[in-house]
N, C-alpha and C positions, 0 to 999 in steps of 0.2 A: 287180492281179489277174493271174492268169495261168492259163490254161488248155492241159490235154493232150490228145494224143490218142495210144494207143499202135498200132501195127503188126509183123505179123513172126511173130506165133504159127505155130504147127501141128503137125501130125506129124512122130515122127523115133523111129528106133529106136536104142537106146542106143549107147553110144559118139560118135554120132554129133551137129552143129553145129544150130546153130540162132542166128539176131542177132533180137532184138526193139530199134525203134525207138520213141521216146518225141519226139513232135514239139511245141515246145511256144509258145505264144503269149504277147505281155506280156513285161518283165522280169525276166530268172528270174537278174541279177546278185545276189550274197550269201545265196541261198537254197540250202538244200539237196534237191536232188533225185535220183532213184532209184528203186528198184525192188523192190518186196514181192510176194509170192506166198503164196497161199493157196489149200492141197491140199481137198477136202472134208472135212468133221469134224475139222478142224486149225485153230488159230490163225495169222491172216496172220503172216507171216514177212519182217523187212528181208532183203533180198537183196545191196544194191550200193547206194550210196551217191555222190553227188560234190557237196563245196561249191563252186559256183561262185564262181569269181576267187580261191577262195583253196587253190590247187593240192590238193585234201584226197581220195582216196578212202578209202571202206572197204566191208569185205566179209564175211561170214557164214562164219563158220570150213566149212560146210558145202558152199561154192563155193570158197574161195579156190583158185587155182592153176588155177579152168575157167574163170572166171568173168570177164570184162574190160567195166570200163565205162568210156564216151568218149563227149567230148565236140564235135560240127559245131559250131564259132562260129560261123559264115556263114549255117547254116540253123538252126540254135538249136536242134539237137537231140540227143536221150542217144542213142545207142545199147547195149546191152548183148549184147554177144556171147556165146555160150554154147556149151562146148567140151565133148567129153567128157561128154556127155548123160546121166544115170541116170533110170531109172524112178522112184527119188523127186523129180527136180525136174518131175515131171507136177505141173501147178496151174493158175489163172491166175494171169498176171503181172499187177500192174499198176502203173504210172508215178505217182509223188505227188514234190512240192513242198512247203515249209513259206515262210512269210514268209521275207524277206529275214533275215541275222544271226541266224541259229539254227544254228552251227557246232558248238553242243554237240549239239545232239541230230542231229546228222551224225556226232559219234562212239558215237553210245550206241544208236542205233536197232537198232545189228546184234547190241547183247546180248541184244536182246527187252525193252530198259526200257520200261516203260508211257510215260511219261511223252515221250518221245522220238518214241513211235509218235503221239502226240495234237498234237504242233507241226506234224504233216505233212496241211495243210488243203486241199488242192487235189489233186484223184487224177483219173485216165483211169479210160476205162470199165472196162479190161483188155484183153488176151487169153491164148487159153488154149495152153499150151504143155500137147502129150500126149507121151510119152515110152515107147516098148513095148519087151518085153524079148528 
């Protein structure tokens, strides 16, 4: 089992940074874990992605080049950094895991395959990232 908890939301006006923290409890070795966001009236959205141990990120064509996720081994936790802020990455954020060895759906969750987003069993509460213009 493993459980999350996420931090780091809040206000910011466009252009500008923002790090959410994903702190997380339990073994989270060969699982994939990351970050989905969901606007109102929108379908959750993969974000960021990273297999643990098996050096793997990915990213939502929609962030890449703002968007940077990392990994504390010491404190066992994601952070996601977030650069270059737009008014559409207003949502909340939130932190999920999938069991251990589910590498594939570490590369598929950012096309929005169904099936990718349902291996990911363990989520934080969220929080919410607002973004003004």
């Amino acid at each position: 089992q493993v459980q999350l908890a996420e931090s780091g939301g809040g206000s910011v006006q466009a252009g500008g940074s923002l790090r959410l923290s994903c702190a997380a409890s339990g073994d989270t070795y060969a699982r994939c874990i990351g970050w989905f966001r969901q606007a109102p009236g929108k379908e959750r959205e993969g974000v960021a992605f990273m297999h643990i141990g098996a050096g793997l990120t990915r990213y939502a064509d929609s962030v890449k080049g703002r968007f940077t996720i990392t990994r504390d081994n010491a404190e066992n936790t994601l952070s996601l950094q977030m650069n270059s802020l737009k008014p559409e990455d207003t949502a909340m954020y939130y932190c999920a895991a999938t069991p251990p060895y589910h590498g594939a759906e570490c590369r598929l969750v950012v096309t929005g395959d169904p099936s990718a987003l349902r291996a990911f069993e363990h989520w934080g509460q969220g929080t919410q990232v607002t973004v003004s213009s």
